[in-house]
N, C-alpha and C positions, 0 to 999 in steps of 0.2 A: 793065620787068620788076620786079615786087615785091621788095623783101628778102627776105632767108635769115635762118633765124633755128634753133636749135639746143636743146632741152628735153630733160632725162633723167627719165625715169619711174621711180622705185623701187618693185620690190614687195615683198610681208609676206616673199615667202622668202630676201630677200638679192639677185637678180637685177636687172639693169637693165638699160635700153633707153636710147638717144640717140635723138632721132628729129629729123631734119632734115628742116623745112619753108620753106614761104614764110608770110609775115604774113597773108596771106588765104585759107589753108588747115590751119591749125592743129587743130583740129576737126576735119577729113576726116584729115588724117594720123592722128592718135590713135586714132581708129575704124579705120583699115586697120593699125595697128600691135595695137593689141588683139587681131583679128581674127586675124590673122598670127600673132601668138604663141599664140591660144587661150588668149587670157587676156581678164579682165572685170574694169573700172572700180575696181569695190571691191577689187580687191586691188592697188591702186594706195598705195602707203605716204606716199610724196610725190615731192615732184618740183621740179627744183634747173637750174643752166644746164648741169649735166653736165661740168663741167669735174675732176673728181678721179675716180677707182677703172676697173674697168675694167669695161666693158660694151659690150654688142652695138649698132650700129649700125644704123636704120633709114629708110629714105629714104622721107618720105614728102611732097615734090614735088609728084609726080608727081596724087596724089590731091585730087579736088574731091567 
């Protein structure tokens, strides 16, 4: 089974996302997380291993 691995997305309005994947689906998770929140790339601020503030969790696993 691939590694888990853990990325938090920041965007321009303050809000954040955790998104939990595997190493070989990292790119499908981000696209189903985008998606999911109805949100689009560019208003991606930046993006850190997620470990300080608090923010919404999403699983994206599951996603190829």
């Amino acid at each position: 089974m691939p590694s888990e691995i853990e990325y938090c997305y920041h965007f321009r309005d303050g809000s954040a996302v955790l998104v939990k994947s595997y190493v070989n689906n990292v790119w499908a998770a981000k696209k189903a997380m985008l998606k999911m929140y109805g949100r689009d790339e560019s208003e991606i601020r930046y993006s850190d291993s997620g470990k300080n503030g608090p923010h919404q969790v999403f699983d994206g696993r599951d996603y190829h």
